[in-house]
C-alpha positions in Angstrom: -6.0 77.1 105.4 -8.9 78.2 103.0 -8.2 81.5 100.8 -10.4 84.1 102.0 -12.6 85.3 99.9 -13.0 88.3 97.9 -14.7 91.6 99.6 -17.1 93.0 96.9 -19.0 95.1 98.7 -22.1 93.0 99.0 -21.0 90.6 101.6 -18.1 90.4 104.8 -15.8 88.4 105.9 -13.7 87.2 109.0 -10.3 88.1 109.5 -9.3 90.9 107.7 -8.7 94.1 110.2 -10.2 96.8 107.8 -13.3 95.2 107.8 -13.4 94.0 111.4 -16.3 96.5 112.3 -18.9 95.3 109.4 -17.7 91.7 110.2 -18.4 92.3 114.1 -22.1 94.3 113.1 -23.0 90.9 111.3 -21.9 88.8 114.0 -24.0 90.7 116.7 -27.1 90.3 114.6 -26.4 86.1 114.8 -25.7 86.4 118.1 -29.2 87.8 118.6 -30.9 85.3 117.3 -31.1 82.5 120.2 -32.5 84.9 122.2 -35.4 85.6 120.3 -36.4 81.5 119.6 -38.2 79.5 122.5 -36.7 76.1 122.0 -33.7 74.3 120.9 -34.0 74.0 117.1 -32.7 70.9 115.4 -32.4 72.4 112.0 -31.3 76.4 111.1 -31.1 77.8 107.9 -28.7 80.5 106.8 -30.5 82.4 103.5 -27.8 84.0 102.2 -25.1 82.4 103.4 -22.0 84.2 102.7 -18.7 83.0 103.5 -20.5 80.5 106.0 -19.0 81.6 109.2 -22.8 81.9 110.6 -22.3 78.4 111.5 -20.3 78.3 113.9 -21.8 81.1 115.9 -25.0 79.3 115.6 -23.4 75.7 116.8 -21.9 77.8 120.0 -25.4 79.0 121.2 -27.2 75.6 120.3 -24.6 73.3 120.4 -25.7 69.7 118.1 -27.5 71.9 115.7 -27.9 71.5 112.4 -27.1 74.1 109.8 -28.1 74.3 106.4 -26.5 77.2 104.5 -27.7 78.6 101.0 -26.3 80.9 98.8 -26.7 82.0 94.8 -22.7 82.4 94.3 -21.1 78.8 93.6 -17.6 80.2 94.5 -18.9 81.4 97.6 -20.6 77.9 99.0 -17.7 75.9 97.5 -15.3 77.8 99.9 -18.0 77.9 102.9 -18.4 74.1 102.3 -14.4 74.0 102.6 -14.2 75.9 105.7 -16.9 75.4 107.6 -18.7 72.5 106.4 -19.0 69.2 108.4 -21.4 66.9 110.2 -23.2 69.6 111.3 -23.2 72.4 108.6 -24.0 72.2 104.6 -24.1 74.7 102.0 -26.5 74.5 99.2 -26.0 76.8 96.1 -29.3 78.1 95.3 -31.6 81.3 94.7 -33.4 82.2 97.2 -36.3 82.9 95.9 -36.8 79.1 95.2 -34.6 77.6 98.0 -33.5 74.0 97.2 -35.6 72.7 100.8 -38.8 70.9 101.7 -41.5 72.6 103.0 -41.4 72.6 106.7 -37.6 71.0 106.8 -36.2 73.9 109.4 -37.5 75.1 112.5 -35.2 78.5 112.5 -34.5 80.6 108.8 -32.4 83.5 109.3 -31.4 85.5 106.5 -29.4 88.5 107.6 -28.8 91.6 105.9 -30.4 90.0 102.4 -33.6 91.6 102.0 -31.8 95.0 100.5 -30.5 92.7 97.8 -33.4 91.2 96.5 -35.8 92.0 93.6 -39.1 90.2 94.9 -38.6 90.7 98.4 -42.4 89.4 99.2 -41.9 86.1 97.2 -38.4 85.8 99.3 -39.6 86.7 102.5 -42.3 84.2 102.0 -39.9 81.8 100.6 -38.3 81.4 103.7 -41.6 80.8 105.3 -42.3 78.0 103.3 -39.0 75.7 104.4 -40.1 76.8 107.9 -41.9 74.6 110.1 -45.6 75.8 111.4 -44.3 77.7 114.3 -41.0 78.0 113.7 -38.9 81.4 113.5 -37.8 83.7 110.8 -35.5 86.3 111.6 -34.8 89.0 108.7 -32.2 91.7 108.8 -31.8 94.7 106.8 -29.7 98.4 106.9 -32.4 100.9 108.1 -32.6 103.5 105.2 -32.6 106.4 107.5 -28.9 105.8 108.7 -27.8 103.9 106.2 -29.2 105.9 102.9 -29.7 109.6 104.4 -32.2 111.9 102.8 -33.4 108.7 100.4 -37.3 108.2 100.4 -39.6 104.9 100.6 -39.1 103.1 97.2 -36.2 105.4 96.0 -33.6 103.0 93.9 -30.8 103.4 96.6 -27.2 104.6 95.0 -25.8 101.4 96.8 -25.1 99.6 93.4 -26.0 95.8 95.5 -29.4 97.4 97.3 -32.2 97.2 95.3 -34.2 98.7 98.1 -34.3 99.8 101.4 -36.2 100.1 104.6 -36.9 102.3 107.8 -38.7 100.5 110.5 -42.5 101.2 110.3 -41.8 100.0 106.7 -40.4 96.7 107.6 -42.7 96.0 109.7 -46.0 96.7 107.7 -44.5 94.9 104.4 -43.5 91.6 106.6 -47.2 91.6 108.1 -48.5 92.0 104.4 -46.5 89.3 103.2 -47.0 87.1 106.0 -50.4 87.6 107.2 -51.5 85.6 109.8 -47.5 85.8 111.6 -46.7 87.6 114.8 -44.1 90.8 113.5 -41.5 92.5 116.0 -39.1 95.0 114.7 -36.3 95.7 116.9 -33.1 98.0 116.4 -29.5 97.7 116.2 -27.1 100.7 117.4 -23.6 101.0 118.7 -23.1 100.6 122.4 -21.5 102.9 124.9 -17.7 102.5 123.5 -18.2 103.1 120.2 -21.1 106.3 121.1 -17.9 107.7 123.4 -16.1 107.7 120.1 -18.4 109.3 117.9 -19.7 112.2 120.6 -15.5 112.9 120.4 -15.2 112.4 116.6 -17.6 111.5 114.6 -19.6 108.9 112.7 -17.0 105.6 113.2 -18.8 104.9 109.8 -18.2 107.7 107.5 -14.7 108.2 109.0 -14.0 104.6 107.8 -15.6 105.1 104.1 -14.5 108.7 103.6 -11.1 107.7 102.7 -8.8 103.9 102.3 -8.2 102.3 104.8 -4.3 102.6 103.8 -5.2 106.5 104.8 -6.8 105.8 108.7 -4.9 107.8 111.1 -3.8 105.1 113.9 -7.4 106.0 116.7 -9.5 105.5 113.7 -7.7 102.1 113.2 -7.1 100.8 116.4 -10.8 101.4 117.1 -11.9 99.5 114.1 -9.5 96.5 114.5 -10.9 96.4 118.4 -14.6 96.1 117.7 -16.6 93.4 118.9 -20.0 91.8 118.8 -20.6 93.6 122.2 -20.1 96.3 121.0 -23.8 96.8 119.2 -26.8 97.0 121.2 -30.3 96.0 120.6 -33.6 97.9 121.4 -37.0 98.9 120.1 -36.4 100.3 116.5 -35.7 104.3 116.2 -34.6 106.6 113.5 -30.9 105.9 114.6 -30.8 102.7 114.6 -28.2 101.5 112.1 -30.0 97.9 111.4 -33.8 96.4 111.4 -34.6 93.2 112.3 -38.5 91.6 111.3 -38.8 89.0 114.0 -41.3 86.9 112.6 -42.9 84.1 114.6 -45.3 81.9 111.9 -48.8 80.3 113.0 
């Protein structure tokens, strides 16, 4: 069994229970993703790969499918490529910013919750577009600043030491357009679903209460909710102050 790999702070990972809500948050943005591309893709990249877990959820929705992971950490692919990797699924170390891909090799890029990370997020975003066929899919996902960074304003450095910047909505949507003119732009929203609203009209933000202290320090609700989270747990609708992530839905010419 592969060592898990380090939490920093700037990525998450399956299988450890104090984490299981992030984890579960990432998931139900990959799980979105089919559902917003028209065809069967052969080839998916994952821009910012992580831990590499994407891969499978990907291979359940379009089973045969290719996936090409890429990442800048070379501790991090190593251990995806050990997990996960296969017939099916590589992992490339790479920046994104000059991903190690042909022009036009994938019909799908995601790159979830990446953008907030990244210097030149133009040259990025546009990155991606490049390796994507004419026609193919991006999906981008990023915390909304409004939730995520109260009281922080456009273009304010956020105090998230991995977030170089951070978006609300309206924001996401006009900078994707002016980086990719010519591409059809949707912006849609991800919030908790009815479970997890239940909790919080009873106690509270389920996301402060689980940063405000250590997890060694949960009382037993606030960890039996967390450990029992799933992907279906998150809902997804048209973008609003609340939501708690943005996706740019970008469809290319």
């Amino acid at each position: 069994m592969a060592t898990p790999l380090t939490i920093t702070g700037e990525r998450t990972v399956p299988g450890v229970a104090s984490e299981n809500y992030w984890f579960r948050r990432h998931e139900a943005g990959y799980a979105a993703v089919p559902g917003w591309v028209p065809s069967i893709p052969a080839v998916v990249l994952d821009a910012g790969c992580g831990e590499g877990y994407a891969a499978g959820l990907l291979d359940a929705a379009w089973p045969g499918v290719r996936v090409v992971g890429v990442d800048y950490d070379a501790a991090t692919t190593a251990h995806a490529g050990r997990t996960h990797g296969g017939e099916r699924a590589a992992y490339l170390r790479g920046a994104l910013t000059a991903l190690p891909l042909a022009a036009g090799a994938v019909d799908v890029a995601v790159s979830l919750q990446v953008l907030e990370h990244i210097w030149t997020p133009g040259h990025y975003v546009r990155e991606l577009a490049r390796v994507t066929r004419d026609g193919g899919v991006l999906v981008v996902s990023t915390p909304n600043r409004l939730t995520f960074s109260p009281g922080l304003g456009r273009r304010e450095k956020p105090s998230n030491v991995y977030h170089c910047r951070e978006y609300d909505a309206a924001e996401l949507g006009d900078e994707v357009r002016r980086w990719l003119p010519g591409a059809a732009v949707e912006v849609v929203g991800l919030g908790h679903g009815e479970r997890l609203e239940l909790w919080e009209s009873a106690r509270g933000s389920v996301v402060a209460a689980q940063q405000d202290r250590d997890p060694g320090a949960w009382d037993d609700d606030l960890r039996a909710t967390v450990e029992s989270v799933t992907a279906q747990d998150f809902v997804l609708g048209d973008p609003q102050d609340a939501s708690l992530d943005l996706f740019a839905v970008v469809r290319l010419p």
